[in-house]
C-alpha positions in Angstrom: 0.0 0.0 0.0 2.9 2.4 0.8 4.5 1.7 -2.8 1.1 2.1 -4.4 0.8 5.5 -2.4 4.0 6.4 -3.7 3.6 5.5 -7.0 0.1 7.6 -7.6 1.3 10.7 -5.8 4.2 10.5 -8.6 2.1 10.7 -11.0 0.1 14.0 -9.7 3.2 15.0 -9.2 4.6 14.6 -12.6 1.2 15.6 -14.5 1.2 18.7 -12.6 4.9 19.9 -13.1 5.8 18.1 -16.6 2.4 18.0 -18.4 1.0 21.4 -17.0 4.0 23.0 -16.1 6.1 21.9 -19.1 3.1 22.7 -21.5 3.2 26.0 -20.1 6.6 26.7 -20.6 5.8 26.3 -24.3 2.9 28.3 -24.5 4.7 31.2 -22.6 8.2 30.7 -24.8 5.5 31.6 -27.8 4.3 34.7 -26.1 1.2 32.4 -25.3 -0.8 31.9 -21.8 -2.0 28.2 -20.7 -6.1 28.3 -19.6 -7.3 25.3 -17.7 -10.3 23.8 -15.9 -8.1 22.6 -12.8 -10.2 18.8 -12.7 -11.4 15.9 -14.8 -14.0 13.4 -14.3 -13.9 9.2 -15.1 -10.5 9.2 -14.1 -8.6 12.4 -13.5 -5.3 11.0 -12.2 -3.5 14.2 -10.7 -4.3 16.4 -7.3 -6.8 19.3 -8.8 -4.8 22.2 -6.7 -1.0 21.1 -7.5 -2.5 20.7 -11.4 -4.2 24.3 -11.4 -1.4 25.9 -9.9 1.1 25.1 -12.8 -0.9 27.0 -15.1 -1.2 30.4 -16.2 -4.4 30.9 -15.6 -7.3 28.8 -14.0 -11.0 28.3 -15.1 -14.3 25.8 -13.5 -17.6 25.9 -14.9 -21.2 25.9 -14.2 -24.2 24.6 -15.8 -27.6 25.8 -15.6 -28.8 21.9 -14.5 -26.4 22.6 -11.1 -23.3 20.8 -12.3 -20.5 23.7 -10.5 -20.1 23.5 -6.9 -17.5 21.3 -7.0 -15.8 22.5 -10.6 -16.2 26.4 -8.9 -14.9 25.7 -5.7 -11.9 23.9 -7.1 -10.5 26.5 -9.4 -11.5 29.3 -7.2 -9.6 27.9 -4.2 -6.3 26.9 -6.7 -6.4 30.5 -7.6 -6.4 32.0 -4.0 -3.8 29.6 -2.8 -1.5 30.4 -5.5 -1.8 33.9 -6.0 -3.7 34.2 -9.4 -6.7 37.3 -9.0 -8.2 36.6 -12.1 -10.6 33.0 -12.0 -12.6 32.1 -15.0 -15.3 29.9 -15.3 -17.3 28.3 -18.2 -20.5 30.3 -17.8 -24.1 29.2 -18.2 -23.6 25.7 -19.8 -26.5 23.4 -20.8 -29.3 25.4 -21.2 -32.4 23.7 -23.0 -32.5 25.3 -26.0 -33.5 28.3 -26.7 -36.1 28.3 -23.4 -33.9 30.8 -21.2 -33.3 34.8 -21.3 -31.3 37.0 -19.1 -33.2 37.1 -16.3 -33.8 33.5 -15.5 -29.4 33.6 -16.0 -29.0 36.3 -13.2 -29.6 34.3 -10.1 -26.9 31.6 -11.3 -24.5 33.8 -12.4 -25.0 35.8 -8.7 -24.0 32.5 -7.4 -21.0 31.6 -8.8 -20.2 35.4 -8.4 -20.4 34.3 -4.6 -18.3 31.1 -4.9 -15.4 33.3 -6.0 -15.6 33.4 -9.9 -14.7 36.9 -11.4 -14.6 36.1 -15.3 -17.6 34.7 -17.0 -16.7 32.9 -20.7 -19.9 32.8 -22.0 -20.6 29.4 -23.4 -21.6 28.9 -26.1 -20.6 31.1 -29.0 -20.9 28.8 -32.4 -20.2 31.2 -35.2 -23.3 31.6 -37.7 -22.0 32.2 -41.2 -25.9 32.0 -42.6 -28.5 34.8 -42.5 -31.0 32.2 -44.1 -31.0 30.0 -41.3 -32.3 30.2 -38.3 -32.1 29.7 -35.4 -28.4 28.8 -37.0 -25.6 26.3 -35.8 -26.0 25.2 -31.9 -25.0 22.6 -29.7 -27.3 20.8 -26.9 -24.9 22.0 -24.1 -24.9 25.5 -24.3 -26.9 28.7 -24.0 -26.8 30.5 -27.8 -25.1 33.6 -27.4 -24.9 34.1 -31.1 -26.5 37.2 -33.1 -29.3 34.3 -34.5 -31.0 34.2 -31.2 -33.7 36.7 -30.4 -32.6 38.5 -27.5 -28.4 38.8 -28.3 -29.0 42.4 -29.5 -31.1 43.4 -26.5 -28.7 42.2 -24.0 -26.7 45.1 -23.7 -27.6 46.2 -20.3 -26.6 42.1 -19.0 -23.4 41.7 -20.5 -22.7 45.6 -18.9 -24.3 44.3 -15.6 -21.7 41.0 -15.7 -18.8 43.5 -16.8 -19.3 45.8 -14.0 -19.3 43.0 -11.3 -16.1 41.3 -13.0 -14.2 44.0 -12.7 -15.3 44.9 -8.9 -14.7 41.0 -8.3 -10.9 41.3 -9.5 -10.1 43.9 -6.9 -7.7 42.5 -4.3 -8.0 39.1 -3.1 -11.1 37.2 -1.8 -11.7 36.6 1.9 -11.8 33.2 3.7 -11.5 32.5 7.0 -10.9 28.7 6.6 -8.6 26.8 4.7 -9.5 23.0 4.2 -6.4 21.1 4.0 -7.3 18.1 1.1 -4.6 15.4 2.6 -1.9 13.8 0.3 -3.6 11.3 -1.1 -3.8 11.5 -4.8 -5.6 11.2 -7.2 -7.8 13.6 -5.6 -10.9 16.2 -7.7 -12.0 17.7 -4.5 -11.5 18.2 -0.5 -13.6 17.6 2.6 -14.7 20.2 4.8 -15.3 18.3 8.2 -16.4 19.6 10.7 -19.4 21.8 7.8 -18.4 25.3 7.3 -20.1 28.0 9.8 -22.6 30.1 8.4 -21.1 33.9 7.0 -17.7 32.6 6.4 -15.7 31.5 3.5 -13.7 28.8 2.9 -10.4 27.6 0.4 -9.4 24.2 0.0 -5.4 24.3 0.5 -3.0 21.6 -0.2 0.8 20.3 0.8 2.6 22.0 -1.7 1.3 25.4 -0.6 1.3 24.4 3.2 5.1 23.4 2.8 6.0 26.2 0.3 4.4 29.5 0.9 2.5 29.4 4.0 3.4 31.7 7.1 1.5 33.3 10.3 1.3 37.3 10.7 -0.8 38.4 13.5 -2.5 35.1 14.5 -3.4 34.7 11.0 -2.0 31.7 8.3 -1.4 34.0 5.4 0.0 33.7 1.8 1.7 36.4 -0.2 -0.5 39.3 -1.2 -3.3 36.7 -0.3 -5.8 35.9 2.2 -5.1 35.3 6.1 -7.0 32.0 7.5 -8.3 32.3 11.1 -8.2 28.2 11.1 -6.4 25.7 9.1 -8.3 22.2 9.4 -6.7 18.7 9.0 -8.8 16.2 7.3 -10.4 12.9 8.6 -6.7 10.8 7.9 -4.5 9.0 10.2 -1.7 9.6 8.0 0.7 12.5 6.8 4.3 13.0 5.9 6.5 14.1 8.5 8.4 17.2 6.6 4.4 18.5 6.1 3.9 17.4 9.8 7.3 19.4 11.0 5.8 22.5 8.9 2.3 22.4 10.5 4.2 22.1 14.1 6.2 25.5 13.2 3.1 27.5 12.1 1.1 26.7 15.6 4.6 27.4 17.3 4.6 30.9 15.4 0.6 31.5 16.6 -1.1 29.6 14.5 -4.6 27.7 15.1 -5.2 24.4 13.7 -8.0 21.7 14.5 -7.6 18.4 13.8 -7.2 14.8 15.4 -3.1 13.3 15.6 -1.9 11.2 12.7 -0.3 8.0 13.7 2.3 7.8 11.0 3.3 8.5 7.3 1.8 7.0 4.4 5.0 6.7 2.3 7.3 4.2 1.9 10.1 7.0 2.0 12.7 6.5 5.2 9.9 3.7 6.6 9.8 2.7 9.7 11.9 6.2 10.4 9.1 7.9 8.9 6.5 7.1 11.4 9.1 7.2 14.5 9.2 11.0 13.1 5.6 11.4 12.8 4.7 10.0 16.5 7.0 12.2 17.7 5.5 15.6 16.4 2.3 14.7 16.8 3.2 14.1 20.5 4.7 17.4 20.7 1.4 18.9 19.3 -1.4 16.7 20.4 0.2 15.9 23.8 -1.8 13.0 25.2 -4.9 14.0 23.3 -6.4 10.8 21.2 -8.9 13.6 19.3 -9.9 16.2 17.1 -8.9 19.5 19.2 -7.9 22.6 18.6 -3.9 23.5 19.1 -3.4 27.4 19.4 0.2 28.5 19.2 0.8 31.8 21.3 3.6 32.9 19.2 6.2 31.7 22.0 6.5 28.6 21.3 3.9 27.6 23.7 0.9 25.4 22.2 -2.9 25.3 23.7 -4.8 22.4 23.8 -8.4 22.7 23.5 -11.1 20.5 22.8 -14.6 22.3 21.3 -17.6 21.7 19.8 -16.8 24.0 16.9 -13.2 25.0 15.8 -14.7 28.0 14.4 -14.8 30.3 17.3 -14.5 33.9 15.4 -17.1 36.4 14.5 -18.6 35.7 11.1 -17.2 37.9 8.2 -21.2 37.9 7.4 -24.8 38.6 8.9 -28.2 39.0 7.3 -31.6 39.0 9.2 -32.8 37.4 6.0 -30.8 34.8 3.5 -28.3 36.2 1.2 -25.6 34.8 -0.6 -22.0 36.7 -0.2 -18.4 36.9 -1.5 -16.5 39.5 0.1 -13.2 41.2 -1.6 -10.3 43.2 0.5 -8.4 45.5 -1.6 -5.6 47.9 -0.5 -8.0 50.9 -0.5 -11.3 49.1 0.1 -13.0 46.6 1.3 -15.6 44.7 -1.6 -18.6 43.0 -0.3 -21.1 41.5 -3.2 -24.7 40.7 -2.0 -26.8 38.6 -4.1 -30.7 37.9 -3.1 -31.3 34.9 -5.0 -34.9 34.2 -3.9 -37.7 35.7 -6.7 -39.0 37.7 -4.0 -37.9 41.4 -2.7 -36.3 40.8 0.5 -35.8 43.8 3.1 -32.7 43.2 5.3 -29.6 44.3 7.9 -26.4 42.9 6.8 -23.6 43.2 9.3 -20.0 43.2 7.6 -16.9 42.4 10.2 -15.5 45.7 8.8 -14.7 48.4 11.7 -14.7 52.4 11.3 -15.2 52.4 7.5 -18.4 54.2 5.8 -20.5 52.3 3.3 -21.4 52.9 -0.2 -23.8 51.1 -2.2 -22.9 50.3 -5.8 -25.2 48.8 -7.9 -24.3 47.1 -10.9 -27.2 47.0 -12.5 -27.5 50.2 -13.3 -23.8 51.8 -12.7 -25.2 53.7 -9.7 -22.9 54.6 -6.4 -24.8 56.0 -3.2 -23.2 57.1 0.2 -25.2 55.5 2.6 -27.4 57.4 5.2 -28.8 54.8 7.5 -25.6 52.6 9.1 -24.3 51.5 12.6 -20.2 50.6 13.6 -20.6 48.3 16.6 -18.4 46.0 18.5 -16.5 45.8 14.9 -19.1 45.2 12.9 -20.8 47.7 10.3 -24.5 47.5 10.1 -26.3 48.2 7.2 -30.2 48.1 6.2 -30.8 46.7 2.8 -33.5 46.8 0.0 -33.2 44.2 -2.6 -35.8 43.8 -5.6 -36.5 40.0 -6.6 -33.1 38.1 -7.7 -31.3 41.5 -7.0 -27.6 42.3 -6.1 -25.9 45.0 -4.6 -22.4 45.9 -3.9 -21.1 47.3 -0.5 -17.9 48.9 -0.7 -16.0 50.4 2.4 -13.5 52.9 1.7 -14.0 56.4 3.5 -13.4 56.2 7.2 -16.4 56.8 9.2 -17.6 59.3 11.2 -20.2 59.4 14.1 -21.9 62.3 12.4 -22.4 61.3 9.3 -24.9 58.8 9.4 -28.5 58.0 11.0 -28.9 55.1 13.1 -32.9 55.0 14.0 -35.8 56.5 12.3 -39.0 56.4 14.1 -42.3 58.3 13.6 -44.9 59.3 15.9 -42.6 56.4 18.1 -42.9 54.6 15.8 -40.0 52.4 14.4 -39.3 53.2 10.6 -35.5 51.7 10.7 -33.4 50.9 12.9 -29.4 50.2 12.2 -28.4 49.3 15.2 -30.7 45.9 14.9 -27.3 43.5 14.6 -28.5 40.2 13.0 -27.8 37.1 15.1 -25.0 34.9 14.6 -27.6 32.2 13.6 -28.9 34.7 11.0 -25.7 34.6 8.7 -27.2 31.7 7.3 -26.8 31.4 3.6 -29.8 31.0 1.0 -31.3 28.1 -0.1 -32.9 30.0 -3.0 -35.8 26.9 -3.5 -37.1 26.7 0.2 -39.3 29.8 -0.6 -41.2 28.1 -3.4 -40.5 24.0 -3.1 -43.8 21.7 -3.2 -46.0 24.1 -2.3 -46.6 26.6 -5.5 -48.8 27.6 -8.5 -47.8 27.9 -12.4 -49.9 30.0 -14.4 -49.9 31.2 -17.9 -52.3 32.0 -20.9 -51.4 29.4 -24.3 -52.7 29.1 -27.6 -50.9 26.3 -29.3 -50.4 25.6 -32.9 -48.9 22.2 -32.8 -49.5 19.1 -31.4 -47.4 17.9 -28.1 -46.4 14.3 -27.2 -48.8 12.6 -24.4 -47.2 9.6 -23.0 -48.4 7.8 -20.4 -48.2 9.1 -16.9 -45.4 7.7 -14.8 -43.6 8.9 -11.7 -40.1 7.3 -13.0 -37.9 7.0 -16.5 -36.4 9.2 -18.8 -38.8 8.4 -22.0 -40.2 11.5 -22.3 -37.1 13.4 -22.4 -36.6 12.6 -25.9 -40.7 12.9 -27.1 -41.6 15.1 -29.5 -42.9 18.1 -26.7 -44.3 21.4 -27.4 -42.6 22.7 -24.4 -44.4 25.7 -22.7 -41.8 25.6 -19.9 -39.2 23.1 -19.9 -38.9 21.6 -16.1 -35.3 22.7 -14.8 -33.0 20.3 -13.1 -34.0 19.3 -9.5 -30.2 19.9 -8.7 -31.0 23.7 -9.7 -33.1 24.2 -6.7 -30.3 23.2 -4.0 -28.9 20.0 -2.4 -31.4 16.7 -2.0 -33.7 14.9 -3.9 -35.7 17.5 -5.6 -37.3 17.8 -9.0 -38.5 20.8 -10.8 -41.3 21.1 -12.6 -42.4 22.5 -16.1 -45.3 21.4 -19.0 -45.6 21.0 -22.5 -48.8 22.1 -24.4 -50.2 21.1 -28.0 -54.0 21.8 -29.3 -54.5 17.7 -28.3 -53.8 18.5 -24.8 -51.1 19.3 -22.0 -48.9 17.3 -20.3 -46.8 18.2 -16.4 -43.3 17.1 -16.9 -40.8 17.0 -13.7 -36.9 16.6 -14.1 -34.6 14.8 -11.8 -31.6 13.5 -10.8 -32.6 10.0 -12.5 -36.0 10.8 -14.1 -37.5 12.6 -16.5 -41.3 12.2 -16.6 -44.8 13.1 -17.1 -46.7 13.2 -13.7 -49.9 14.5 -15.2 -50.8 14.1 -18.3 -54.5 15.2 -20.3 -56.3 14.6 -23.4 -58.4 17.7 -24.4 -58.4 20.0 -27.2 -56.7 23.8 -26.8 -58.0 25.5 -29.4 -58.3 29.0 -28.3 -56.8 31.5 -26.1 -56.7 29.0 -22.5 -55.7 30.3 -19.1 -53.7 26.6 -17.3 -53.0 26.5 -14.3 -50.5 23.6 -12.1 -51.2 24.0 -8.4 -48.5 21.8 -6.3 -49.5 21.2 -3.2 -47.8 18.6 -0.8 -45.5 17.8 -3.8 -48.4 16.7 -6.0 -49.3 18.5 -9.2 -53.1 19.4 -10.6 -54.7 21.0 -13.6 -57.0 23.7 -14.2 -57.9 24.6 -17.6 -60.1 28.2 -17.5 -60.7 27.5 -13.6 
């Protein structure tokens, strides 16, 4: 097992520095930059970190069916860890054709906004070299940003909108307060983050080559150069590490540094065995003491270590509160500090957002329109800066902190006749920073309503709760049913219909089915009002009421 352990981590080794790095070396010799999605599925054989940090620049991806967390995450991380400010991502893949617009985009592209992306490469663009034939040359997989489809030239104001909050989003370096170290083991796409992350906090995973390398503690904090500073570096669920990485972990929580994590009991290498694991039962008695557990070792700077064993490692103030759910990423540049607020619910939401920012005034920017306004209404307490926000349906807003504050420029209560209007100083529990689920607001419990007049028939299979047959039916799709995976983690389904003059039929889209729930013969002739109530998760039809 230890030769087989050596073996694969020479191979992530050798595809991240000779295939990546040496690839780049040619691309760079031609005055050319290397751009890579930092993973692989069915077999990826390096470590996703090590193999996006030899590249020039880094890229993930996100589809509109939910594929992205983990694709995000991993090249947003790679690019914190090793210094890169820019981080693409493939932007608004698989799309049913021709069924989405702008706005139903927004909310997803606020979300990967908030998992650290700050370059959108719009996919798809297939060039159209006919003016006869429409809608033109597309693929299954993408959304058609091509002059063919009917909205491209109206879609000024979206592509500004994505421009603006790009360039806001490549301002300094992104804010975590975690880093999640992935182990050794390799091949490896992704990390764990045991124990969950707390809510109003960000995360990156960070891996042995940057541990080793360019890790150091400043002020309490793990930082990198010109990047982030951790509050917590967290060991994964392994009995095993190398003792060189071991050694360096011991010198960080000797130079103040807090790490939480249970004692390894050896290496995993064949290198210097049995020395090796001599060497690793040794530090980890030096760190760990007599502890047999996951605690938390705080270095004092002094070389003095404290032991401490907690429910939660995460014992900070949250970098993020809202009295209602938001999604965040938050930005700290030399001359500001960047916060992006996304509500991706399809409902206005009316909030306080407290930002761990102390004695600087807040401005909101909104990149919707290009507008900047001083704020009136705010609260500084206990190093926290409390503002009240409005946000329309699916509506963003950036906070930027850059002026110091003053206590006489602001208003912290408005009341009338006594009254409560606003009030700044309402700080938002730590329980509060909780971040959206955008589908608990509208998930088996809702109404679909909408006015048809068909002019083509639409497939009516049989009803069925299960399969995938009608995925490939000949539909006249009113509205195609998303992903379940769209709506959040768990087994959900979304829901959409398909409408012909011969009748309609309530379609629902899954993680391993495809089918329609509700399906009726009748003819549609005319102008018809349908509507698909849900409720407890179980569709029915009304045609004219």
């Amino acid at each position: 097992n230890r030769f087989l352990w050596d073996l694969r981590r020479l191979v992530a080794d050798r595809v991240a520095t000779e295939y990546v790095g040496g690839l780049r070396d040619l691309c760079h010799a031609q005055g050319l930059e290397l751009w890579l999605e930092n993973y692989g599925h069915w077999g990826f054989p390096a470590e996703f970190l090590q193999y996006g940090g030899q590249s020039s620049c880094i890229g993930g991806e996100f589809w509109l069916g939910g594929l992205g967390s983990i694709e995000c995450r991993a090249a947003t991380s790679a690019a914190n860890i090793y210094g890169f400010p820019r981080v693409s991502a493939e932007a608004f893949t698989g799309g049913p054709l021709f069924q989405t617009v702008p706005a139903a985009l927004k909310a997803r592209g606020d979300w990967a906004f908030c998992e650290g992306i700050n370059h959108f490469v719009l996919h798809v663009n297939i060039h159209q070299p006919w003016e006869d034939r429409r809608p033109g040359v597309n693929a299954w997989f993408g959304t058609e940003f091509n002059r063919h489809n009917t909205w491209f030239e109206a879609s000024g104001d979206w592509i500004t909108y994505l421009r603006r909050c790009c360039y806001l989003l490549q301002q300094g370096t992104r804010v975590a307060d975690v880093a999640y170290f992935i182990g050794e083991d390799a091949p490896k796409m992704t990390g764990a983050r045991q124990p969950a992350l707390p809510p109003g906090c960000d995360f990156d995973y960070i891996n042995a080559e940057v541990i080793a390398s360019r890790l150091s503690v400043q002020d309490a904090l793990l930082t990198l150069p010109g990047g982030p500073g951790y509050r917590v570096l967290v060991l994964p669920p392994s009995s095993t590490i190398r003792p060189e990485l071991l050694r360096k972990i011991r010198d960080l929580v000797l130079a103040g540094a807090t790490v939480y994590g249970a004692p390894p009991a050896g290496s995993p290498s064949l290198q210097r065995f049995p020395d090796c694991d001599r060497e690793v039962r040794t530090l980890a008695a030096e760190l760990w003491g007599d502890e047999k557990q996951a605690v938390l070792l705080c270095g004092d700077g002094a070389g003095g270590i404290a032991r401490r064993t907690v429910e939660t490692p995460f014992l900070f103030e949250p970098d993020f509160r809202s009295s209602a759910p938001l999604l965040y990423t938050h930005r700290s540049a030399h001359d500001a500090e960047i916060y992006f607020i996304a509500n991706p619910r399809p409902q206005e939401v009316v909030t306080t957002v407290a930002l761990r920012v102390q004695g600087l005034a807040p401005e909101l920017w909104w990149p919707a329109s290009g507008k900047v306004e001083r704020v009136a209404a705010y609260d500084v307490q206990n190093g926290l800066t409390c503002v009240p926000l409005h946000l329309d349906a699916q509506g963003s807003v950036f906070v930027v902190l850059r002026r110091q504050a003053a206590d006489t420029d602001r208003i912290v209560r408005v009341a009338r006749d006594g009254e409560s209007m606003l009030d700044a100083t309402a700080l938002p529990g730590r329980e509060a920073a909780v971040v959206a689920d955008g589908a608990a607001a509208v998930c088996d419990d809702f109404t679909i309503a909408l006015w048809v007049k068909p002019t083509a028939d639409t497939a009516l299979p049989p009803e069925s709760n299960s399969g995938a047959d009608a995925l490939n039916a000949s539909r006249n799709d009113a509205l195609y049913p998303p992903h379940g995976s769209a709506f959040g983690a768990g087994q959900r389904a979304g829901s959409g219909l398909a409408v012909g003059r011969n009748g309609v039929c309530v379609l629902e889209h899954g993680a391993t089915y495809f089918a329609p729930v509700l399906v009726h013969a009748t003819p549609v002739e005319d102008w018809t009002h349908l509507a698909v109530v849900y409720r407890d998760a179980r569709p029915r039809l009304y045609l004219n009421g």
